[in-house]
Kinemage of the C-alpha trace (Angstrom):
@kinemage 1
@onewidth
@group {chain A} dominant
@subgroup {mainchain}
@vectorlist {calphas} color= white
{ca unk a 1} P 13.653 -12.590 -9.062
{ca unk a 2} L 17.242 -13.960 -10.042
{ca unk a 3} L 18.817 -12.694 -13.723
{ca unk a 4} L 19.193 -16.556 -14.818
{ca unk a 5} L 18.705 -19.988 -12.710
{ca unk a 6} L 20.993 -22.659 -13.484
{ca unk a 7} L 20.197 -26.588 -13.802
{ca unk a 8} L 22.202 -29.661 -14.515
{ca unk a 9} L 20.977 -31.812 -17.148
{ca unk a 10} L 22.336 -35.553 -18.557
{ca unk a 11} L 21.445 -35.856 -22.143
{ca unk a 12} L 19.571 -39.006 -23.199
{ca unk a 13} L 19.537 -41.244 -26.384
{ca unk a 14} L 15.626 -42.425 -26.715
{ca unk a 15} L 12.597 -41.262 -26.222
{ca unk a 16} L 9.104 -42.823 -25.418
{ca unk a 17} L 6.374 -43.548 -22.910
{ca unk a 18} L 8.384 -46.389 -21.476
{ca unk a 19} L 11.929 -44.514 -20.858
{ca unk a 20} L 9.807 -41.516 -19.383
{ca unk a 21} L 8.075 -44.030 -16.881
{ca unk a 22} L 11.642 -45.302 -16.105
{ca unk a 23} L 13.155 -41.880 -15.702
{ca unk a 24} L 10.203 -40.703 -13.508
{ca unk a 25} L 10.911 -43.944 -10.902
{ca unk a 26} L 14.620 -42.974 -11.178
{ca unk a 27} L 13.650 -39.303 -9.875
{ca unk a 28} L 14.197 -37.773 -13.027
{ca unk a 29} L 12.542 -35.594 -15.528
{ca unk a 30} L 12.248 -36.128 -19.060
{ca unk a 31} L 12.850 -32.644 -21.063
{ca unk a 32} L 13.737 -31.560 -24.783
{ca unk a 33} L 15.943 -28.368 -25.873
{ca unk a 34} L 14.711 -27.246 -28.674
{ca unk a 35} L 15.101 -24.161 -31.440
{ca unk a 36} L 17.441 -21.346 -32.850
{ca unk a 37} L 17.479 -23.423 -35.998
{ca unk a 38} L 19.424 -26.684 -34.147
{ca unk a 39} L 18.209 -29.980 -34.095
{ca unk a 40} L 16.698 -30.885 -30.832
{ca unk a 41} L 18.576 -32.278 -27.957
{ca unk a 42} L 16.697 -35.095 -25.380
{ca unk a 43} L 17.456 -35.087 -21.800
{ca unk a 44} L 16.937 -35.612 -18.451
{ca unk a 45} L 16.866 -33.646 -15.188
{ca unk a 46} L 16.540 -34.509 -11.759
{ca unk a 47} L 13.241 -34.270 -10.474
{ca unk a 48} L 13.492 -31.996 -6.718
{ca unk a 49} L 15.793 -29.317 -8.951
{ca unk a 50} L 12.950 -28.456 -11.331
{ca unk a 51} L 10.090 -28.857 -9.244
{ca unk a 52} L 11.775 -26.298 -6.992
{ca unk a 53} L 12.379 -23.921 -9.521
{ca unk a 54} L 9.047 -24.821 -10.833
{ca unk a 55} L 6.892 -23.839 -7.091
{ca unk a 56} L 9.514 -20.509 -7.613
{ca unk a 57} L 6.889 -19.328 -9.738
{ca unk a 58} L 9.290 -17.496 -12.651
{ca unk a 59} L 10.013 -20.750 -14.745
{ca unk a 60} L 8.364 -18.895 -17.602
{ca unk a 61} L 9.939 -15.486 -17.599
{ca unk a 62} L 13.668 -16.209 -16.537
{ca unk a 63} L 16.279 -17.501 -18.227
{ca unk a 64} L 18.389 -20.995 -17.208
{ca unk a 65} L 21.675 -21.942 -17.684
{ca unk a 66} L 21.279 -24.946 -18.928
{ca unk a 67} L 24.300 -27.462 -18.460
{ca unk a 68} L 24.594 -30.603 -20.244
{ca unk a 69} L 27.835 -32.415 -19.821
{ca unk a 70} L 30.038 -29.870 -21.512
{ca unk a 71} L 27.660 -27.651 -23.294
{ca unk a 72} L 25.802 -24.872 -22.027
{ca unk a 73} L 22.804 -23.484 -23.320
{ca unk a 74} L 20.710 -20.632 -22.333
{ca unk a 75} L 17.390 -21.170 -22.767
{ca unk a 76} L 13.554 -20.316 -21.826
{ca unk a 77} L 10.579 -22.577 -20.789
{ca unk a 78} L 7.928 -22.589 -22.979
{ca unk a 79} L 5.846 -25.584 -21.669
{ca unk a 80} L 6.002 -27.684 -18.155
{ca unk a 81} L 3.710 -30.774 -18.178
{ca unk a 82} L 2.491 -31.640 -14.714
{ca unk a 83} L 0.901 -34.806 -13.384
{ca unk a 84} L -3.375 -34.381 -13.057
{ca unk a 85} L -3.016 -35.097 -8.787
{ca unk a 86} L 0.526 -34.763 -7.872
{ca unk a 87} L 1.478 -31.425 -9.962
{ca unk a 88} L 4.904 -32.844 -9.835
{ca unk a 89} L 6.499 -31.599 -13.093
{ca unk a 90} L 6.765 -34.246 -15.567
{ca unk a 91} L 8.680 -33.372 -18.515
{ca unk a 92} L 10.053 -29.444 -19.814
{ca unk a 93} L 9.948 -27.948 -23.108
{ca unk a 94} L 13.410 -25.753 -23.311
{ca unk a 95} L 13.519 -22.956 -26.221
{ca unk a 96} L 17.488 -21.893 -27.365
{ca unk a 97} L 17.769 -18.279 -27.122
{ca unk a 98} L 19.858 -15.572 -28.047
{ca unk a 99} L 19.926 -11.483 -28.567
{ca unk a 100} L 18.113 -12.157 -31.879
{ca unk a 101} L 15.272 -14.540 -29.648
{ca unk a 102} L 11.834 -12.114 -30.068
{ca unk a 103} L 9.535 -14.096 -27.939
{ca unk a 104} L 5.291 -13.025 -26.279
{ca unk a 105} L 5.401 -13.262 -22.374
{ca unk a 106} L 3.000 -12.801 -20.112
{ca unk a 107} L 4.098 -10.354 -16.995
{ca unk a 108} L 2.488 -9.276 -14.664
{ca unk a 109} L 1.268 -6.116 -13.885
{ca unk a 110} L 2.089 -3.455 -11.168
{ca unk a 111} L 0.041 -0.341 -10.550
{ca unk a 112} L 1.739 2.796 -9.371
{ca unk a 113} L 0.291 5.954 -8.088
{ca unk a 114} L -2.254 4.803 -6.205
{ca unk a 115} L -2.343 7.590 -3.439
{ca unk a 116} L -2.634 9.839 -6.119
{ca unk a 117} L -5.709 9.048 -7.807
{ca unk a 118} L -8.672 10.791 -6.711
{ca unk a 119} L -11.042 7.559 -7.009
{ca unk a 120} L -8.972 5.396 -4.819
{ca unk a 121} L -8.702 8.833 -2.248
{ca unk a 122} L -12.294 8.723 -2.256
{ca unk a 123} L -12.616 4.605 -0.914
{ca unk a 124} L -13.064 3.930 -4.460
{ca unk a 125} L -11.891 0.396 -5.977
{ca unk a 126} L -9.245 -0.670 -8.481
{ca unk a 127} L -11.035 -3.353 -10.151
{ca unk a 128} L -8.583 -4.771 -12.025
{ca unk a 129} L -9.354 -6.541 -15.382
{ca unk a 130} L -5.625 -7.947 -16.425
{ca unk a 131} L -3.105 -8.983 -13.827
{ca unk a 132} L -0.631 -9.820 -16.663
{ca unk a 133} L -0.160 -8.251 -20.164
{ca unk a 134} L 1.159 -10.992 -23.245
{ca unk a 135} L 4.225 -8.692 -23.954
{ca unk a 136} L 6.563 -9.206 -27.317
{ca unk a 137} L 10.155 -8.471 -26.091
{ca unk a 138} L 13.374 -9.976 -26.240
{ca unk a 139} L 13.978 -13.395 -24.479
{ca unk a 140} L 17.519 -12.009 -23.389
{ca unk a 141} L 15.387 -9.254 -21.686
{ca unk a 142} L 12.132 -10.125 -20.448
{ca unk a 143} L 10.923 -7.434 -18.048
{ca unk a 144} L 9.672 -8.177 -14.226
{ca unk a 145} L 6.915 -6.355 -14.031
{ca unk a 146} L 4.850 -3.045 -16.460
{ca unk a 147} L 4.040 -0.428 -14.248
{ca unk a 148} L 0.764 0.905 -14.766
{ca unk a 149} L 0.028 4.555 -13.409
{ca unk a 150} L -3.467 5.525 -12.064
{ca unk a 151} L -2.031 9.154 -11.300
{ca unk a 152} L -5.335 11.167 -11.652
{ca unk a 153} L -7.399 8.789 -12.449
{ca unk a 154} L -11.608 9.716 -11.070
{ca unk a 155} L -14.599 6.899 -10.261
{ca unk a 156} L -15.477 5.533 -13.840
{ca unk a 157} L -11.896 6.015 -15.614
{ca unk a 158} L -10.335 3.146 -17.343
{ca unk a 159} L -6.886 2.719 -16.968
{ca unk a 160} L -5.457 1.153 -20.236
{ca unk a 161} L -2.529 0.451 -21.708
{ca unk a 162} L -1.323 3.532 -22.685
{ca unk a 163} L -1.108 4.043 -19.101
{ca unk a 164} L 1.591 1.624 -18.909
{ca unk a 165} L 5.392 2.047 -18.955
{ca unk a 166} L 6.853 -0.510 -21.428
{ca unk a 167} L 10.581 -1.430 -21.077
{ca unk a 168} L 12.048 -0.334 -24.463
{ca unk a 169} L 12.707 -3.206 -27.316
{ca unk a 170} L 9.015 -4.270 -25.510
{ca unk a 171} L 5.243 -3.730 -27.547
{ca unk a 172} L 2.126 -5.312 -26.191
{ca unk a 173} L 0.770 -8.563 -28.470
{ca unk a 174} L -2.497 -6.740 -28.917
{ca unk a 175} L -1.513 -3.724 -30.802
{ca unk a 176} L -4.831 -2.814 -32.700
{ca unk a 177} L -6.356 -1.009 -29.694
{ca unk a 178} L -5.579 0.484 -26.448
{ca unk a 179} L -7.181 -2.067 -24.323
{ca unk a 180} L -8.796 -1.745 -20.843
{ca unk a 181} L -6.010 -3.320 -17.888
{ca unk a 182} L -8.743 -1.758 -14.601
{ca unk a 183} L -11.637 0.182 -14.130
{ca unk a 184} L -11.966 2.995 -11.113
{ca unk a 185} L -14.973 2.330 -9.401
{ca unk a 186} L -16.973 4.780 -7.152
{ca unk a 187} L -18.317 2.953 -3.872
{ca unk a 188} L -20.922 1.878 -3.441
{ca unk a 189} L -24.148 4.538 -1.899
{ca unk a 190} L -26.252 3.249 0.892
{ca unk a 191} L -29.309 2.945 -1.761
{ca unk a 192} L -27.199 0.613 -3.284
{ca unk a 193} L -26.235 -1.817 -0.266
{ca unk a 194} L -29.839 -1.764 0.569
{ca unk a 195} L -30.964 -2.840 -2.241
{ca unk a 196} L -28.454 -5.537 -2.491
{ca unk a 197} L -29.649 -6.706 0.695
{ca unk a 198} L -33.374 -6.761 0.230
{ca unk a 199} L -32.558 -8.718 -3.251
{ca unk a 200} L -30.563 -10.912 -1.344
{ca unk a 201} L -32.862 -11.437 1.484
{ca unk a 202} L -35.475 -12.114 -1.030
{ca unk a 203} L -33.475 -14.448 -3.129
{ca unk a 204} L -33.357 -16.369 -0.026
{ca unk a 205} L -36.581 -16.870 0.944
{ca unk a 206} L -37.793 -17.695 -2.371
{ca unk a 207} L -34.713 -21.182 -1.577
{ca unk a 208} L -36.560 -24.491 -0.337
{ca unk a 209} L -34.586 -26.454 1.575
{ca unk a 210} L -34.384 -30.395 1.256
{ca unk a 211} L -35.897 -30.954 4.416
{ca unk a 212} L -39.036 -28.664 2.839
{ca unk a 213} L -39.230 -30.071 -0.746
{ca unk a 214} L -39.410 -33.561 0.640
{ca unk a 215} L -41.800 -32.801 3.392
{ca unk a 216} L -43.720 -31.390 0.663
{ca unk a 217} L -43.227 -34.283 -1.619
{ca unk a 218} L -44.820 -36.379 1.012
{ca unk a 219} L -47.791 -34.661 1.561
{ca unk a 220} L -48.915 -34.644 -2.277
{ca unk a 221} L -48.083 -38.055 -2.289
{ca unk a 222} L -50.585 -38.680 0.773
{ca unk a 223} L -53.031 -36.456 -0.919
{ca unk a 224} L -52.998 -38.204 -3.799
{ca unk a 225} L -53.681 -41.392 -2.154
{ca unk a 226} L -56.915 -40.187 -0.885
{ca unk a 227} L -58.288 -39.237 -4.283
């Protein structure tokens, strides 16, 4: 993942349904800059430059240099707006940052230590409950990934937060509890897979078909008849 990206902008003077249309046909994007106590600038963006950095997939936890005209701003996206079919990117909220900039991120999470948990050693199963953490850090230095470590970790441990590493400067949004991230679990015993197939062998005999419930339908409908 690049430090910063970098986009070209143009600013614009109105705003509106009607010059967003007419932006869109021209191949651009429509896109604000806002925050860091300075009045909001409106502009424009060509259309294959943020849909590229969009499909990147790190829109929301990297910084841009933002160029427009002469000024440069560094700043963060906070919201994309995509079109219902296309998912072509259809306008960009930008937030101004700076050292000061304390912002909540999601990132995503990467566990460590897996050949050294007994659980996983023993064909157990991560079963992971959080992919990504909502992190409060500094916008000038959002981290890439937490590690997580499942170092001795046995079938039926929870590995929580306070399993994580946290970049300093960097505190988890939910700090009233040390909350579950994955779950160790044991495989499964040959009881067990039995039983899940007899339930699901049952579960499917007990499923008419359509072919069935209308054959049936017919045949009360007959009988009925001859009453």
């Amino acid at each position: 993942m690049p430090k910063n990206y970098a986009l070209e902008a143009a600013e614009r003077e109105r705003a509106g349904k009607g010059i967003a249309r007419s932006l869109r046909r021209e191949g651009r994007v429509p896109a604000v800059i806002y925050g860091d106590g300075k009045e909001p600038v409106k502009i424009s963006l060509d259309s294959n430059d943020v849909n590229v950095e969009y499909n990147r997939g790190y829109m929301y936890t990297t910084l841009c240099d933002l160029n427009v005209g002469k000024d440069k701003h560094i700043v963060l996206a906070r919201d994309v707006q995509l079109h219902p079919v296309t998912d072509v990117v259809e306008h960009v909220d930008f937030l101004r940052v700076n050292k000061k900039t304390k912002i909540a991120v999601m990132v995503p999470v990467q566990f460590i230590n897996e050949d050294k948990s007994p659980s996983l050693d023993q064909k157990g199963t991560l079963n992971v409950v959080r992919h990504d953490v909502e992190l409060l850090c500094s916008a000038m230095a959002i981290p890439d990934v937490i590690e997580v470590n499942v170092e001795g970790k046995e079938h039926g441990d929870a590995v929580k937060i306070s399993d994580a590493t946290l970049p300093e400067g960097t505190k988890p949004v939910i700090d009233d509890r040390d909350f579950t991230i994955a779950t160790l679990v044991p495989p499964k015993t040959a009881a067990q897979e039995e039983a899940e197939e007899a339930a699901a062998e049952a579960e499917g005999d007990g499923i008419v078909s359509d072919e069935e419930a209308a054959a049936e339908g017919g045949e009360e409908a007959v009988e009925g008849g001859e009453e």
